[in-house]
C-alpha positions in Angstrom: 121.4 3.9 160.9 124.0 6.9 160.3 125.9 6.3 157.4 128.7 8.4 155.4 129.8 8.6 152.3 133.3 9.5 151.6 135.1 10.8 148.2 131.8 12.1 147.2 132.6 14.2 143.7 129.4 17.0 142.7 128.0 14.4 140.3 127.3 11.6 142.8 126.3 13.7 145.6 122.9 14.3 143.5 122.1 11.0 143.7 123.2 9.8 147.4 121.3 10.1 150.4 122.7 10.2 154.1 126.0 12.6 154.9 128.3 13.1 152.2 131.6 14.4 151.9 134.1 15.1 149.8 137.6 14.7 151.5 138.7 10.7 152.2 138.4 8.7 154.6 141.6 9.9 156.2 140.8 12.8 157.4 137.5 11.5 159.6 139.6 12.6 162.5 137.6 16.1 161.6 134.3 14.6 162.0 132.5 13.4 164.7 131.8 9.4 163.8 131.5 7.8 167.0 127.8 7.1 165.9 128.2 6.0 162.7 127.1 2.0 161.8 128.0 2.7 158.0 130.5 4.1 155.7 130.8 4.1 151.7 134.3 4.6 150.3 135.9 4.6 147.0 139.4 3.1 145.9 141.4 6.3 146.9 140.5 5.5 150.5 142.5 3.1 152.7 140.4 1.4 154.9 143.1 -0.1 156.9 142.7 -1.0 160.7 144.4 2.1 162.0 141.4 4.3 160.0 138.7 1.3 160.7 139.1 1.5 164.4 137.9 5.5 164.7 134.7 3.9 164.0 133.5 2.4 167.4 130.1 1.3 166.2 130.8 0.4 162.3 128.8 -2.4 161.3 128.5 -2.0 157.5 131.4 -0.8 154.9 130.2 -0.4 151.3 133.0 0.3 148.7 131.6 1.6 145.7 133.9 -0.1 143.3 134.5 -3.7 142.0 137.8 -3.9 143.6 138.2 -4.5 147.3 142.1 -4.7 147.8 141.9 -0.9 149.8 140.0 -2.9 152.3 141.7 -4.9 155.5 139.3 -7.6 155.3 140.6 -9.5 158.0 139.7 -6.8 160.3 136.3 -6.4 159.0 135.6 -10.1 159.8 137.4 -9.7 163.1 135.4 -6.6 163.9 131.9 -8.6 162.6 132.2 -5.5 159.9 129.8 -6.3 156.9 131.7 -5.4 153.6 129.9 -5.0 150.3 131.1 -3.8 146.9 129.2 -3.3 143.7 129.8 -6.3 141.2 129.0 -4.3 138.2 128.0 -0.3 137.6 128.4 -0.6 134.1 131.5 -3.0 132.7 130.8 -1.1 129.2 131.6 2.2 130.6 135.3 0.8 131.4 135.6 -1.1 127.7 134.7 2.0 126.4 137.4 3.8 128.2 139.9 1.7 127.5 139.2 1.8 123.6 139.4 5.3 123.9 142.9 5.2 125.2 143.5 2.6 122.0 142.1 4.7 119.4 143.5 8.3 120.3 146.9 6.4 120.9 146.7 4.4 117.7 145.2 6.9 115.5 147.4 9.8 117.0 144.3 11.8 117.8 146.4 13.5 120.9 149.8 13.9 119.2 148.5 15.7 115.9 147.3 18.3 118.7 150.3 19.8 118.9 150.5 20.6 115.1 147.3 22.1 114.7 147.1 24.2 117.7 150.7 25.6 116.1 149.0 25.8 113.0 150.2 23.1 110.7 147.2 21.1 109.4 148.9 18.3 107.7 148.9 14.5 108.9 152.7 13.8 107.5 154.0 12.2 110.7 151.3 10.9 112.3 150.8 7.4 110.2 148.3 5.5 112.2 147.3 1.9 112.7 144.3 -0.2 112.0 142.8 -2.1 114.3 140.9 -4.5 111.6 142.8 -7.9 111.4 145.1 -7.2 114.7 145.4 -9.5 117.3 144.0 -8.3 120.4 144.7 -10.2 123.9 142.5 -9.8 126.9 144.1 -10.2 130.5 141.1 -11.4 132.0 137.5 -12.4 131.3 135.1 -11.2 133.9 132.2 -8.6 132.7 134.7 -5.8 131.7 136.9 -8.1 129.5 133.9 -9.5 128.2 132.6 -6.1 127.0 136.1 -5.4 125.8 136.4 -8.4 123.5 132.3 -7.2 122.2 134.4 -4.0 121.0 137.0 -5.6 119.8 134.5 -8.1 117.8 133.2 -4.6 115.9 136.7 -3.9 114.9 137.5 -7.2 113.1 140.3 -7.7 115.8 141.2 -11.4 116.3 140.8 -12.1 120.0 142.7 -14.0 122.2 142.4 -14.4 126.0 143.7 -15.5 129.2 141.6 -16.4 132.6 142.1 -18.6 135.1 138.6 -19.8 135.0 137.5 -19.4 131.2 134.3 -18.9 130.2 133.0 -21.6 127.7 129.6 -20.3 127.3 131.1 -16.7 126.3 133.7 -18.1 124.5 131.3 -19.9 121.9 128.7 -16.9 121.8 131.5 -14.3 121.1 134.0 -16.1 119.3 137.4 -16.1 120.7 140.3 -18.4 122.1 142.1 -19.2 125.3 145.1 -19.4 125.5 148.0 -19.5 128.1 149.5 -16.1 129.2 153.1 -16.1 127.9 150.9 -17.3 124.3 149.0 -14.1 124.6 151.9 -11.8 125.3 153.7 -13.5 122.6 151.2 -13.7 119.9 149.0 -10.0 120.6 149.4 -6.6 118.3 146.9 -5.5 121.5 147.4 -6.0 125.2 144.2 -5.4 127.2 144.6 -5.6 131.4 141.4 -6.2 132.9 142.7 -8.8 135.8 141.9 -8.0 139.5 144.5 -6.9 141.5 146.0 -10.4 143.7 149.2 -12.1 144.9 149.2 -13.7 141.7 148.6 -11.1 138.9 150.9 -8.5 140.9 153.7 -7.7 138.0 152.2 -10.1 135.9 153.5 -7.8 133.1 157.5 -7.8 134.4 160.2 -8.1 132.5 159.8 -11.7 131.3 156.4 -10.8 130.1 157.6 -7.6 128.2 160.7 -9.7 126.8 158.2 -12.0 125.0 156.0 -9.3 123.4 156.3 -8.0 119.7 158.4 -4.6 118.7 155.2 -2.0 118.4 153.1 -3.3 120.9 150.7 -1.7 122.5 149.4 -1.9 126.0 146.2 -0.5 127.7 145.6 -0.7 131.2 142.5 -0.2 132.8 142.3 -2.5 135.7 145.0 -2.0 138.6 148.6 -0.1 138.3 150.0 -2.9 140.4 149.4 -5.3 137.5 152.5 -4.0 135.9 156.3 -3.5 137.0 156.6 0.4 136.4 160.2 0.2 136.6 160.4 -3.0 133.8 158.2 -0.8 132.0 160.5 2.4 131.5 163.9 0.1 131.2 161.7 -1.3 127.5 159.9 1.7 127.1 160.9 2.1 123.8 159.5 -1.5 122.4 156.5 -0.1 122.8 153.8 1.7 120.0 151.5 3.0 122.8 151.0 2.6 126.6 147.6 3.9 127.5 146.9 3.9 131.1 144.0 4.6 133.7 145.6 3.5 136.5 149.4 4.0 137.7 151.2 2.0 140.4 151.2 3.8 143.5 149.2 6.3 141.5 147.8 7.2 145.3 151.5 9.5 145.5 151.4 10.8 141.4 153.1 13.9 140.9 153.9 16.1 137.8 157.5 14.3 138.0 156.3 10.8 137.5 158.8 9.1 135.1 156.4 7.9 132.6 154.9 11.2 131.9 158.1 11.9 129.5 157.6 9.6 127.2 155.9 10.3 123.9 154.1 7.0 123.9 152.7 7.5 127.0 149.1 7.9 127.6 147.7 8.4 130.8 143.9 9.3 132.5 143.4 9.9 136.0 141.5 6.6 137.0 138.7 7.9 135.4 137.6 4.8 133.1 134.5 3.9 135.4 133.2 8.3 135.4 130.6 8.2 133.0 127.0 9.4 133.8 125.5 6.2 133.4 127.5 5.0 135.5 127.7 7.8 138.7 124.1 7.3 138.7 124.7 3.3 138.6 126.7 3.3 141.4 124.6 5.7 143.6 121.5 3.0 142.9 123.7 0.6 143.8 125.1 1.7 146.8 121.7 2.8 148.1 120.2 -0.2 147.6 123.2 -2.0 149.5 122.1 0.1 152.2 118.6 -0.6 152.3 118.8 -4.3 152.0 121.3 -4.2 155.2 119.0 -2.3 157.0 116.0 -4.7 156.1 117.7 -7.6 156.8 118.9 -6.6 160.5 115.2 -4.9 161.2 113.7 -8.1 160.5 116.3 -10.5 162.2 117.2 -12.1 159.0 121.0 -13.3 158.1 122.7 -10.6 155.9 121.8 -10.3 152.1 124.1 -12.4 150.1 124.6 -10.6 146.9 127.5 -8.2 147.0 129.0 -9.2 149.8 132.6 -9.4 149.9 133.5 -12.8 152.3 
């Protein structure tokens, strides 16, 4: 079968077989897809119908992230469109990301930048916090939070989290404690995000949530923009120690204005948590073998492989 892959950087075109190319999904009106049966996107693309239906004979989608909320799912299923994402490429690459943005915000390694590049090598200024015997609360409990509260474990953090569905058996072999959401916001030194993007969690930090945090918090998100209230954000920008952030809401129309960026506090990496070389090469074995256990499936008449596949 023809497949494409779209968003392809330098790095994961090494390890990817079949056409790849670099510019999205939106722009396919420049290449000639009436026989392709399957595509490979990333979250930058919008699969919607209006892209979906320049595909005439598109059987299989493969997104090659965890998150599937770029995807108009009820037109896949309409269409008979198989869509598959890839559970995990590596939760510890985004745990490690996200205490990167938590050290180099709480130990000022960016700030003191600016007075050593100018010459002044002194830390007066730039009193930083310890992370042993701070409360840290995790948003969410799946295989990156899990990795997350690992970290936070070799800190000496205390750890407190929130999940819908909680994790008993993790919970007793790590050490940590549910508890309810405004709890978390209202007892955590540390705010961790690592909730999928639905209905439900959209906002989920709003005004309301930010109201019941501590002065000095600080806040790391590494999961979805969405997940947060930009504009509830800036009005209390100021009750906060350090906002480190992968992702942005509507981070698909950033520009150099964005309001966040002047703001001191302010962290922010270009959804880059997941771009390690472990895991570029995890996802391109991943995504491969998607492909080749569609294809085996269908050449020997059997139903479509199970694991990965987005319902």
């Amino acid at each position: 079968m023809r497949i494409i892959h779209f968003d392809v950087d330098r790095e994961l075109k090494t390890y990817l077989s079949g056409e790849t190319y670099s510019q999205s999904i939106q722009t396919v009106d420049r290449i000639d897809v009436s026989e392709t049966e399957g595509i490979s996107i990333k979250t930058a693309a919008i699969a919607d119908k209006e892209t979906l239906s320049l595909f005439p004979r598109l059987k299989l989608l493969i997104t090659r992230t965890v998150g599937v909320d770029h995807i108009d799912l009820e037109y896949c299923k309409q269409k008979g469109i198989a869509v598959y994402h890839i559970l995990d490429y590596g939760a510890f690459n985004i745990a490690e990301h996200a205490f990167a943005l938590l050290l180099s915000g709480t130990r000022n390694i960016l700030t003191t930048q600016v007075d050593i590049k100018a010459g002044q090598f002194s830390y007066q200024g730039h009193l930083g916090i310890s992370l042993k015997g701070k409360t840290i609360g995790i948003v969410g409990t799946g295989r990156i939070g899990l990795e997350m509260i690992k970290r936070a474990k070799g800190f000496e953090m205390e750890v407190i989290a929130y999940d819908v569905y909680k994790n008993e058996k993790a919970q007793k072999e790590l050490g940590y404690e549910y508890v309810e959401l405004d709890e978390l916001f209202s007892n955590s030194d540390v705010i961790s995000l690592h909730a999928p993007l639905l209905d439900s969690t959209r906002h989920m930090v709003d005004e309301a949530a930010i109201s019941k945090m501590r002065e000095g918090i600080v806040l790391i998100n590494t999961a979805r923009g969405e997940l947060i209230d930009t504009d509830a954000l800036l009005k209390h920008i100021k009750k906060f120690r350090l906002i480190g952030l992968d992702v942005l809401e509507g981070e698909k129309e950033f520009s150099g204005d964005h309001p966040l960026l002047t703001h001191s506090n302010v962290i922010i990496t270009p959804h880059m948590a997941f771009y390690s070389d472990a895991s570029i090469k995890k996802i391109a074995e991943e995504t491969e073998r998607l492909i080749q256990n569609y294809e085996t499936n269908m050449s020997q008449g059997l139903d479509l492989p199970a694991e990965g596949r987005v319902e």
